[in-house]
C-alpha positions in Angstrom: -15.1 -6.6 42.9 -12.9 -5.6 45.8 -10.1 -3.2 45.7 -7.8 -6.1 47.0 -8.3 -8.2 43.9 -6.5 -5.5 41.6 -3.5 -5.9 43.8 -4.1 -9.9 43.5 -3.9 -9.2 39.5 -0.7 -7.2 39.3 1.1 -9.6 42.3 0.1 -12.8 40.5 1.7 -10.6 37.1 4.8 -10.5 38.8 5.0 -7.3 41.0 6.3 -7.8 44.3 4.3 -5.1 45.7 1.5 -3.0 44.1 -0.7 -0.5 45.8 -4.3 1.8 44.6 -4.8 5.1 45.7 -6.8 7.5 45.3 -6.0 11.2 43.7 -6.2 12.5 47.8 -4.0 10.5 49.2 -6.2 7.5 50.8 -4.9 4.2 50.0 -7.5 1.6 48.7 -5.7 -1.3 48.5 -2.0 -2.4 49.1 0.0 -5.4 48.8 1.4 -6.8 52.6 4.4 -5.5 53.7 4.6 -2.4 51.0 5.8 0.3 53.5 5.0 3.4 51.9 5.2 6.6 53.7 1.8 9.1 53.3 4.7 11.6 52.1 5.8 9.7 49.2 2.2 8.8 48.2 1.4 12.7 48.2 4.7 13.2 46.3 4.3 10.9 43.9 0.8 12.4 43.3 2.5 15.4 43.0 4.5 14.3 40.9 2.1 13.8 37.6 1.2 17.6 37.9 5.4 18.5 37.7 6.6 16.3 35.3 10.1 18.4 34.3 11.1 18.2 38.5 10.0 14.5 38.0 12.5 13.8 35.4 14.9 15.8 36.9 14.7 14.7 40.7 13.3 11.3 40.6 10.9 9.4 42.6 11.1 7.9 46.1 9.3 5.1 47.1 10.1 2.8 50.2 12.5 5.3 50.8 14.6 3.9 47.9 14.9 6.8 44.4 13.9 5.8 41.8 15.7 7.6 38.5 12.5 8.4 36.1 12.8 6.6 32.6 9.7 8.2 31.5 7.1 10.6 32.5 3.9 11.9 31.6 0.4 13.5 32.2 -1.0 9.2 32.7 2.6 7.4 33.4 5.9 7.5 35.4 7.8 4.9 35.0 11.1 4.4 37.1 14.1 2.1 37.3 16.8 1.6 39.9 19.3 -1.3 39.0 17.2 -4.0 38.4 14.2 -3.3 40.3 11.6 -0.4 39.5 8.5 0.9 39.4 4.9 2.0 37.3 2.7 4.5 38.2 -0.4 4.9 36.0 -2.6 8.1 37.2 -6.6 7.0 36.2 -9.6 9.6 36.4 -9.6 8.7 40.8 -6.7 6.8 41.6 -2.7 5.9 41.0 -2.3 2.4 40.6 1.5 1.5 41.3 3.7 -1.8 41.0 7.5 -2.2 41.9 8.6 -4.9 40.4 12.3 -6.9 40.5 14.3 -8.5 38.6 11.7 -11.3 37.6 9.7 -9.1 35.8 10.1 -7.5 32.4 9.8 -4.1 32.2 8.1 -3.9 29.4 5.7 -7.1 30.9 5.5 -4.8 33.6 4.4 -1.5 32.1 2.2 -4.0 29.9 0.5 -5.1 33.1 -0.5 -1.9 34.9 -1.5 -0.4 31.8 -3.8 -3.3 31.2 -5.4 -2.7 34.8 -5.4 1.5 34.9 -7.1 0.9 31.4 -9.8 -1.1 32.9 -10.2 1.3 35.9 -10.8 3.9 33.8 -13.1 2.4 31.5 -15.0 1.6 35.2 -15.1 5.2 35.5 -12.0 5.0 38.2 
């Protein structure tokens, strides 16, 4: 299975943009038109290893921040109005989603923690 077809999966859950990376930096697989900056991958990377500054500072992706709604050594979750984002750290890679109004977050968190799960059972 391609890389791409975990993007398909969280995009067809209702993410408008989803992206895999791994733990360096290199991204695996992204959705069309998700303009991330290498800066904000690395940060966000970071960002699991400094969760207290994550809380505190927030998270920018797309250039847009992101206030943190929860944070831990697997999960950061953000919100901003009514869009936001999941970011689930697996054993190689950060799988993330933003989603928008159309989806849940809860049926968001739901869905990336479905996929990570499976990465990681993979050995990913």
């Amino acid at each position: 299975m391609s890389w791409e077809t975990y993007i398909y999966r969280l995009t067809t859950a209702g993410f408008a943009k989803a992206a895999l990376f791994g733990h360096d930096g290199s991204i695996w697989a992204i959705s069309n038109e998700f303009n991330i900056p290498n800066i904000e991958i690395a940060a966000l990377i970071a960002a699991f290893e400094n969760l207290g500054a994550t809380r505190a500072t927030g998270v920018f992706i797309s250039k847009i921040r992101y206030f943190v709604i929860l944070a831990n050594e697997r999960s950061i979750y953000g919100k901003q109005g009514n869009t936001g984002f999941c970011a689930v750290k697996t054993n190689k890679a950060v799988v993330l989603g933003l989603y928008t109004e159309t989806l849940t977050p809860g049926n968001a968190a739901n869905s990336i923690e479905s996929i990570s799960d499976f990465l990681i059972n993979q050995g990913f």
